[in-house]
C-alpha positions in Angstrom: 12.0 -31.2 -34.1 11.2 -29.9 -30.6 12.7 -26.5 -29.4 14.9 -28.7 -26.7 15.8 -30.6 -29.5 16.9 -28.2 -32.0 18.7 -26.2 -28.8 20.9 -29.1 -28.3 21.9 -29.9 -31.8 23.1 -26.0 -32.4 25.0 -26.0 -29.3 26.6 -29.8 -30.3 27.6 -28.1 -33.5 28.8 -25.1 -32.0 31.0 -27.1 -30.3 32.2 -29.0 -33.4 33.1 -25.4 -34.7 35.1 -24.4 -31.9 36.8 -27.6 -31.7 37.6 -27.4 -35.2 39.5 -23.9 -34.8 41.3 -25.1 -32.3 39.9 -23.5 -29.1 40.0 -25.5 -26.3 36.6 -26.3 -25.4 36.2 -28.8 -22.4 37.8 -25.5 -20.4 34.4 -24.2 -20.7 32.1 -27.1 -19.5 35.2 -27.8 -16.7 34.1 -24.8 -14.8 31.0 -26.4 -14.6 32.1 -29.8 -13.9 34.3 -28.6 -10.5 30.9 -28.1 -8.6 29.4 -31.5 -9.5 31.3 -34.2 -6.8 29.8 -30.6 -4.2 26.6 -30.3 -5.1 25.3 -33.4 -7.2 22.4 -35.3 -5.4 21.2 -39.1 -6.1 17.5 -39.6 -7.0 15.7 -42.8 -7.2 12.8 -43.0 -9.6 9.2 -43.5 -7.3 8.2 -45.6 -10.4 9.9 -48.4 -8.4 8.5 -48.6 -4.5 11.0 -48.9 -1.9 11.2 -52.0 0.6 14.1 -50.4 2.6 16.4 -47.1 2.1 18.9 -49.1 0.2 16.8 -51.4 -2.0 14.2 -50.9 -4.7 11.1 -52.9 -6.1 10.2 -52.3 -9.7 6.8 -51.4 -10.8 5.4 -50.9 -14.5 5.8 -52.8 -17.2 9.5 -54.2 -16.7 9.6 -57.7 -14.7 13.4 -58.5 -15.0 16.2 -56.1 -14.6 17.5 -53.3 -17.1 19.5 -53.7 -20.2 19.9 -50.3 -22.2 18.9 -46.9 -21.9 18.4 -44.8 -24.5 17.5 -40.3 -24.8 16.0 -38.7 -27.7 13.7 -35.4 -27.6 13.5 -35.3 -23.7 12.2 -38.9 -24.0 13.9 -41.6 -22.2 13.8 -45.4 -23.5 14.5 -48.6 -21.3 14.8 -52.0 -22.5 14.8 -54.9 -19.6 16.0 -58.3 -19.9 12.1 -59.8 -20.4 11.9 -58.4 -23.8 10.1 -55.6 -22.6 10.5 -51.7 -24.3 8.9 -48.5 -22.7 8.9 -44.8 -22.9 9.3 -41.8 -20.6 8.3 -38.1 -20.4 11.1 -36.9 -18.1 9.9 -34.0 -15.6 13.1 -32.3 -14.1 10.8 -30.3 -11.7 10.0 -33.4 -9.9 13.3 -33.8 -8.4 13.5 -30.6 -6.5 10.0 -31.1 -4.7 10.0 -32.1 -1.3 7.2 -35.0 -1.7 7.2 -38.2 -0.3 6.5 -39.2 -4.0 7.5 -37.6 -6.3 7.1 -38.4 -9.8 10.0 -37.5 -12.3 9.1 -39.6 -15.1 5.6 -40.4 -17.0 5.0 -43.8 -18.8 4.1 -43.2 -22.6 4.0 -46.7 -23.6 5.3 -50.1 -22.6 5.4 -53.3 -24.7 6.4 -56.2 -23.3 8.0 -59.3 -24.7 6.5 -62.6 -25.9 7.1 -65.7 -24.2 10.7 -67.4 -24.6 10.8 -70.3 -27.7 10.6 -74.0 -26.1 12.8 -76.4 -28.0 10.8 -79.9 -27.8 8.5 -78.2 -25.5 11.3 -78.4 -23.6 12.1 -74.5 -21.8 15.9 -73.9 -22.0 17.6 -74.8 -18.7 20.0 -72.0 -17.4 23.0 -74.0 -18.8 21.7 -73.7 -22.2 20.6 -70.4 -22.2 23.9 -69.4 -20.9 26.3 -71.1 -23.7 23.8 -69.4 -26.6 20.7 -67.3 -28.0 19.8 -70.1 -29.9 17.1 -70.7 -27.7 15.5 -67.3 -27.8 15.8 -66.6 -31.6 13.2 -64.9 -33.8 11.4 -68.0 -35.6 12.4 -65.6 -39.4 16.2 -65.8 -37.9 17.1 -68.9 -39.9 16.2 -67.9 -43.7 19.6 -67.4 -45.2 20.3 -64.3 -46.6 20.8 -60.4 -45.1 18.7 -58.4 -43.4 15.2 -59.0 -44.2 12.2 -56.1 -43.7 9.3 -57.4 -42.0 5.8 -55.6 -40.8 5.0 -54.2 -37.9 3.7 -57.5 -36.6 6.3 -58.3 -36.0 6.7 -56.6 -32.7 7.5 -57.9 -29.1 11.3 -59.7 -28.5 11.6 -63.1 -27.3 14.8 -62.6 -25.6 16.4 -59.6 -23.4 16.6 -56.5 -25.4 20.5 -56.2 -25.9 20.6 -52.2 -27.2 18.6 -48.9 -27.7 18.7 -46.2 -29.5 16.7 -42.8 -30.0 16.7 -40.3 -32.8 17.7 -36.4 -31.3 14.4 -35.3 -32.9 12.2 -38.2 -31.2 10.9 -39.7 -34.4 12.1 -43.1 -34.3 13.1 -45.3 -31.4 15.0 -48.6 -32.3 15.4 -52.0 -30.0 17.7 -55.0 -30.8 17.1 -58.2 -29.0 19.0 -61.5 -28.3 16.3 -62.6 -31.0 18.2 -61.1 -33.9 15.4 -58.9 -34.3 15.2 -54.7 -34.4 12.3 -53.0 -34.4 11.7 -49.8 -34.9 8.7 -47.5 -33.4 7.6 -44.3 -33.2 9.1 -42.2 -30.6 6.2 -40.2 -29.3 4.1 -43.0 -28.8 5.5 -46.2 -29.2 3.6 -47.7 -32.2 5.6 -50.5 -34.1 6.2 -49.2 -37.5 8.4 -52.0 -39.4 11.3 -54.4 -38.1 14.4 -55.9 -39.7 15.3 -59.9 -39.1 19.3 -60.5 -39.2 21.5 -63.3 -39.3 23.1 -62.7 -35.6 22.8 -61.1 -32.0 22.6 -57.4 -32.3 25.5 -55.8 -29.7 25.2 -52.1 -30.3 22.7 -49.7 -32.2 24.0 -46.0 -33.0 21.7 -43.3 -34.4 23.3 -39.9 -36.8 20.0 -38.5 -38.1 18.1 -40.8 -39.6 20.8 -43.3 -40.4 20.9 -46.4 -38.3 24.3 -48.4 -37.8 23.4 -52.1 -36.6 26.3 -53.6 -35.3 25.6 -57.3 -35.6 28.0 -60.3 -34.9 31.2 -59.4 -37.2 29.8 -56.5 -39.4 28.5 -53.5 -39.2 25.0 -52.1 -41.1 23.6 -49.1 -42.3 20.0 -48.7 -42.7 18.1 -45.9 -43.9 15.2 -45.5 -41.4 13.2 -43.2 -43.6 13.4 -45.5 -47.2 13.0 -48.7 -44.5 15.7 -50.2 -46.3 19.4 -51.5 -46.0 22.2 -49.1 -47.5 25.5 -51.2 -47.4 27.5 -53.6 -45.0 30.4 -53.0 -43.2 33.0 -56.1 -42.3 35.4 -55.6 -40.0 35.8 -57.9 -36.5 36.8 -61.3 -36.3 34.7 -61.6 -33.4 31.1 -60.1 -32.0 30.8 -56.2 -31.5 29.7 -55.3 -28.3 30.0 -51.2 -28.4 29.9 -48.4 -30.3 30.0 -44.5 -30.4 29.3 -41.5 -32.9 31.7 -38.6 -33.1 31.3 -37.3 -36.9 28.4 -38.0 -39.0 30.6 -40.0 -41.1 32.7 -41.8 -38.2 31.8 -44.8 -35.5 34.2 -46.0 -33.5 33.5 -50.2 -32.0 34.9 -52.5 -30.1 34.5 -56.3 -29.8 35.1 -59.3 -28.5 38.0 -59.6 -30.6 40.2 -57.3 -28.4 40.6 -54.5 -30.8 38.4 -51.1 -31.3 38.2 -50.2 -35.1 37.2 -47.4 -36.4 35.2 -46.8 -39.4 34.5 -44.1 -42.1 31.3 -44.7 -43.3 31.5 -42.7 -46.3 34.9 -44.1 -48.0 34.0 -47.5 -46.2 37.4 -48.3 -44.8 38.4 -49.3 -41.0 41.3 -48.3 -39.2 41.9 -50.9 -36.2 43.5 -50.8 -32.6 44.8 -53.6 -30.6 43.9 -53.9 -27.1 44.8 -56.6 -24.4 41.1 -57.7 -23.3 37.8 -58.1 -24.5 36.0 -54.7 -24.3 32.7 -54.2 -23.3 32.0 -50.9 -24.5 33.7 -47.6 -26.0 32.9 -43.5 -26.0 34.6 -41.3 -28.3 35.2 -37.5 -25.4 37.7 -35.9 -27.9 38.4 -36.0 -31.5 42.2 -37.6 -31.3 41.1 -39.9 -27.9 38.9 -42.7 -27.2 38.3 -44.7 -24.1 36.9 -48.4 -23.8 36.6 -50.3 -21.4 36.5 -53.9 -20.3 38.1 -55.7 -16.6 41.1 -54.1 -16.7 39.2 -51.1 -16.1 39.7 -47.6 -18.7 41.9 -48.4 -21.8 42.7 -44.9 -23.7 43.3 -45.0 -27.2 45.0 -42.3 -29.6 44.5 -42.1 -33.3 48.0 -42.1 -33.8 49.2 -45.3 -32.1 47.7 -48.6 -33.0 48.2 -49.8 -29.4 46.3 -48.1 -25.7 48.4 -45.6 -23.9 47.4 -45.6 -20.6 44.6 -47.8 -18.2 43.0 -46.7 -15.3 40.7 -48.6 -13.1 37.8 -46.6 -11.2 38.5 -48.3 -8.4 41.8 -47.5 -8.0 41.0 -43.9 -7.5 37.9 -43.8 -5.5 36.0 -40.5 -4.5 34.0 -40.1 -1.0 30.8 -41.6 -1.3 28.9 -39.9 0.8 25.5 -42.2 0.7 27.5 -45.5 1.7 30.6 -46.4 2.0 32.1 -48.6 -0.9 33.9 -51.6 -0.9 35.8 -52.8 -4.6 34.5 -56.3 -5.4 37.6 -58.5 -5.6 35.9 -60.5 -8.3 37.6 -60.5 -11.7 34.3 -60.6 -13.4 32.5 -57.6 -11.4 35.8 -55.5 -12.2 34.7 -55.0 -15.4 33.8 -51.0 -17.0 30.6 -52.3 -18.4 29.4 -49.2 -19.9 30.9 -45.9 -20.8 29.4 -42.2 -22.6 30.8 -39.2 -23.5 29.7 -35.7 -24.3 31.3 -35.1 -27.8 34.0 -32.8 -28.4 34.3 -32.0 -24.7 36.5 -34.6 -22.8 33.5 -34.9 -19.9 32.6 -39.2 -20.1 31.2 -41.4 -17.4 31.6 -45.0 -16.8 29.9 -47.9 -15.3 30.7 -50.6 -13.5 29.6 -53.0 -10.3 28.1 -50.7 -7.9 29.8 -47.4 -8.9 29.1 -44.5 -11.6 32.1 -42.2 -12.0 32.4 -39.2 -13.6 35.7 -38.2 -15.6 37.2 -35.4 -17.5 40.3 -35.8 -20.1 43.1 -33.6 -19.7 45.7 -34.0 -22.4 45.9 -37.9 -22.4 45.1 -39.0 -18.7 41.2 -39.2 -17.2 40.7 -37.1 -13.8 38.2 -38.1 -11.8 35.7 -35.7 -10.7 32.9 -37.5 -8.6 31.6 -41.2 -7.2 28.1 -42.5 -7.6 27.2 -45.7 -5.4 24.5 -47.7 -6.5 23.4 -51.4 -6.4 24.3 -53.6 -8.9 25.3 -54.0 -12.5 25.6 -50.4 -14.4 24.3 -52.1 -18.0 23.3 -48.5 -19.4 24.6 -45.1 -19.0 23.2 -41.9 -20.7 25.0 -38.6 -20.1 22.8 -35.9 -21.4 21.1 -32.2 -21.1 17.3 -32.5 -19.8 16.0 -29.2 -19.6 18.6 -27.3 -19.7 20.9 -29.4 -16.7 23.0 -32.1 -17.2 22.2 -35.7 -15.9 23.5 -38.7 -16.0 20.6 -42.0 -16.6 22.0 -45.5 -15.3 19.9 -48.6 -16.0 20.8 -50.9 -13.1 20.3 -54.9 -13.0 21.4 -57.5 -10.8 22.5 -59.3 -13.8 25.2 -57.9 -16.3 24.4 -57.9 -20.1 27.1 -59.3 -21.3 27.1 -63.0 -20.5 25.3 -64.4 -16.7 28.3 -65.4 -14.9 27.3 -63.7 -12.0 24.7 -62.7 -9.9 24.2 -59.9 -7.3 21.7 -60.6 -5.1 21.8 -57.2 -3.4 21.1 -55.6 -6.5 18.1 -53.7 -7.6 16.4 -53.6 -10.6 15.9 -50.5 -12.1 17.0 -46.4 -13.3 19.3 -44.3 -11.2 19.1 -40.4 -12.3 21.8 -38.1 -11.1 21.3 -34.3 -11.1 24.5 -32.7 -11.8 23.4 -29.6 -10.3 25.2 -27.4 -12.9 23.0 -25.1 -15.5 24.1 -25.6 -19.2 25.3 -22.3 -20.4 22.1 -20.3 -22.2 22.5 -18.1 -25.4 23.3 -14.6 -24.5 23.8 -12.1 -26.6 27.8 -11.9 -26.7 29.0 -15.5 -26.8 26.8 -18.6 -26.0 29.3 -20.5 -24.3 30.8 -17.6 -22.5 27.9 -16.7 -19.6 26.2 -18.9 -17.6 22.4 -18.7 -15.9 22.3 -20.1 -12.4 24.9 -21.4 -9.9 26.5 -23.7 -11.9 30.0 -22.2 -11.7 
């Protein structure tokens, strides 16, 4: 584990402790998060060459838009919607030069996917791809049975990589396709090391350690990525899981299809379940008696104590200046939709996703503030909110396709990764208190 690694696993844990003891913690990151909407500045990654100042064309190793994004070590993952999976050294100095082109991420590696299955050497018309994955599954998909271990030959996805996820200490990385198949590498340099085969379309991956928790079609699974084996399963949805979040080694909170966000406890193996009133799209866990998914009615909070949400809150009902361009709420039902949501843990600071705007919240008691307004172009499929070298940032993966489902198309979209500097410092150890000083202008 990497200094920046093992930094950021104290100071998580730190957090845990104070939260435990009942100090309120999200007052100390809030002093941090009042400068953001002031001095926070959009960067465009010069891995994709611009056409015009408010469009993008990618370059590298992706050829369709971007699915997930995932962090782990410094690293940062992408999968597209080609199949494709690649790896980034992230260089925060490169934002603050004054260059033309700047260069704020490295490739490591990139493999791409394998050509799409033809049915009667017949390819799937859009139709077809569009009612199923049936078209795009692995050809190991149909043996009957569970999970199945296969060799590292098996390695490229025939269909869009659906979910990523990272280990903190950047020894495994793990991609889940529309092809039922996850495959795991290694982290520093992408080499395939073994994949797993299910029964059904992977919709979220979460990572605690070394234990892997595949949520696939109505059940959720934990693998051990060190014995390369399958520990127990997990049924709980009557439909397909589509999100999922970490707070506790022990707890994962999902949500599905099925309009309800369940919570399980991994080590007694039980569920707890909430009802919603929409199909949810995904679901971060800010605080440990809150939780917030989200879906087209916009942000649906959730309490531990009532079975049913207390409050929703569109992000386009309380729009920020943009200051880049102005922006104008789709009146589409379908591009209404929070498509993707994260949350520092234990802190109440979450962002969330949708058509052409990031925004940036903070709880306070039961109701989300909005702090800041990102504009960008597109579908938000993937959001990361993380500490890079000691700032926070927040990664969007962009496509002008959403994951979930292709009922739309935005042709003004750009394929591709949006990085926002939050120009705030995350507080350094001192010698008195490590979350009572600060280094920088940050406050």
């Amino acid at each position: 584990m990497s200094a920046g690694a093992l930094r950021r696993e104290q100071a998580q844990s730190l957090l845990a402790d104070l939260a435990a003891s009942g100090q309120n913690v999200s007052e100390t990151l809030l002093a941090q998060v009042r400068a953001m909407s002031v001095g926070s500045s959009r960067k465009i990654l010069t891995n994709y060459t611009p056409q015009d100042p408010r469009r993008v064309c990618l370059r590298g190793p992706h050829g369709m838009g971007m699915n997930c994004i995932a962090v782990g070590d410094g690293r940062v993952y992408l999968g597209s919607a080609d199949g494709t999976v690649s790896g980034w050294e992230f260089t925060p100095l490169a934002l603050e030069k004054e260059t033309d082109k700047p260069r704020p991420l490295t490739l490591i590696f990139g493999a791409k996917g394998r050509r799409k299955l033809r049915i009667g050497n017949k390819r799937p018309t859009f139709l077809q791809e569009a009612a199923g994955i049936k078209h795009v599954r692995h050809p190991f998909a149909d043996i009957s049975g569970g999970s199945r271990l296969r060799g590292p030959d098996q390695d490229g996805h025939y269909g869009p990589v659906m979910a990523l996820a990272a280990t903190e200490d950047g020894a495994y990385v793990i991609s889940a396709g529309a092809d039922c198949l996850v495959n795991v590498r290694e982290g520093h340099g992408g080499t395939s090391l073994f994949s797993f085969i299910m029964d059904s379309e992977v919709g979220a991956l979460a990572v605690q350690g070394h234990q892997l928790f595949v949520a696939t079609g109505i059940s959720l699974k934990v693998f051990s990525l060190d014995d390369r084996c399958e520990m127990y399963t997990l049924h709980g949805p009557e439909s397909s899981i589509t999100g999922s979040a970490l707070l506790l080694p022990d707890t994962i909170v999902t949500c599905g299809l099925d309009r309800s966000v369940r919570i399980f406890d991994t080590v007694r193996q039980t569920q707890t379940g909430y009802a919603s009133t929409t199909t949810l799209d995904a679901v971060c866990w800010p605080v440990d008696d809150l939780f917030v998914s989200g879906g087209v009615p916009g942000l649906i909070v959730h309490s531990r104590e009532k079975k049913h949400p207390i409050l929703t809150i569109h992000p386009y009902d309380c729009l920020k200046p943009v200051v880049d361009i102005p922006f104008e709420p789709s009146r589409d039902a379908c591009r209404k939709a929070v498509t993707a949501l994260c949350a520092i843990p234990h802190t109440g600071v979450f962002v969330s996703g949708a058509h052409n705007l990031i925004s940036l919240w903070v709880l306070k008691d039961t109701v989300p503030v909005k702090q800041a307004d990102y504009f960008v172009r597109g579908f938000v499929n993937g959001l990361i909110l993380t500490v890079l070298a000691d700032r926070l940032y927040i990664l969007a993966a962009t496509s002008k396709y959403p994951l979930r489902g292709r009922w739309d198309n935005d042709p003004h979209g750009y394929n591709g990764l949006i990085i926002v500097d939050l120009a705030c410092p995350v507080p350094t150890e001192q010698r008195a208190s490590r979350f009572t000083r600060f280094s920088g202008s940050g406050l």
